[in-house]
C-alpha positions in Angstrom: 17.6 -54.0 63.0 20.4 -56.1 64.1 20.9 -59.8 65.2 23.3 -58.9 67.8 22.1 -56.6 70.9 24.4 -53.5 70.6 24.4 -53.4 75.0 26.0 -57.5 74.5 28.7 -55.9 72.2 32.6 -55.8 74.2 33.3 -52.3 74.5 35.7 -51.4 72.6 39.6 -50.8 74.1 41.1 -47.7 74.4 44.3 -47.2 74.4 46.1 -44.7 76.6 47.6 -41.8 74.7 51.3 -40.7 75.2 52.5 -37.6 76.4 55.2 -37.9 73.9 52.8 -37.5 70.8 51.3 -34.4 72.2 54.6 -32.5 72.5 55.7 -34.1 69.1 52.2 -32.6 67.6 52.6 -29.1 69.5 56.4 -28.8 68.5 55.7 -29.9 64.5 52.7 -27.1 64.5 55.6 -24.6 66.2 58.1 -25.8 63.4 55.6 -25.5 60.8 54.1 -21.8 62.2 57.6 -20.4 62.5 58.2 -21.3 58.7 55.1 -20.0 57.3 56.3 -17.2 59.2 59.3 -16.9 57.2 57.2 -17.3 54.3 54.8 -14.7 54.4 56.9 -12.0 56.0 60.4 -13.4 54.7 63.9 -13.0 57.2 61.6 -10.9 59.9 59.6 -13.4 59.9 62.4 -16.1 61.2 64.8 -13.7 63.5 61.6 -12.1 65.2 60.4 -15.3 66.6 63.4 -16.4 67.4 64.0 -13.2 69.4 61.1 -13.2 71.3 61.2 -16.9 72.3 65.1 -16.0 74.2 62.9 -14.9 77.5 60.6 -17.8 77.2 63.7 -20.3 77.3 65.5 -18.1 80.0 62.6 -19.0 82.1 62.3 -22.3 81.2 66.3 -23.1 81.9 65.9 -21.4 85.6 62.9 -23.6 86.3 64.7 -27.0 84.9 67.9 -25.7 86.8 65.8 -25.5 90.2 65.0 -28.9 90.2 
C-alpha cells in the first residue's frame, strides 16, 4: 500500500518527439545495413546498393524539383 493515492499523482509530461530524430534513427540503421552489407558479401555488397538506390533518388529529385 501506498500513502499517496496513485489517481492524486501529476501525470507525468511528455515531451513531443522530433521529426529530426526519426530520420537521424532511419538513416544510421540505412548506414549501418549498407555496411554489414559490405561485410558479409564484400565490394558487391557496397556497389549493389548503391546501384539500386539511383532510381529511388531519381524519383525523389523530380518530386523535390516539383515543388
Amino acid at each position: 500500500m501506498t500513502a499517496i493515492d496513485p489517481s492524486e499523482l501529476p501525470a507525468a509530461e511528455t515531451k513531443p518527439k522530433s521529426p529530426d530524430t526519426l530520420i537521424l534513427l532511419v538513416v544510421l540503421l540505412a548506414v549501418i545495413a549498407w555496411g554489414g552489407s559490405g561485410f558479409f558479401f564484400g565490394i558487391p555488397g557496397l556497389y549493389i546498393p548503391a546501384l539500386a538506390m539511383v532510381p529511388v533518388m531519381y524519383v525523389i529529385l523530380i518530386i523535390i524539383s516539383q515543388g
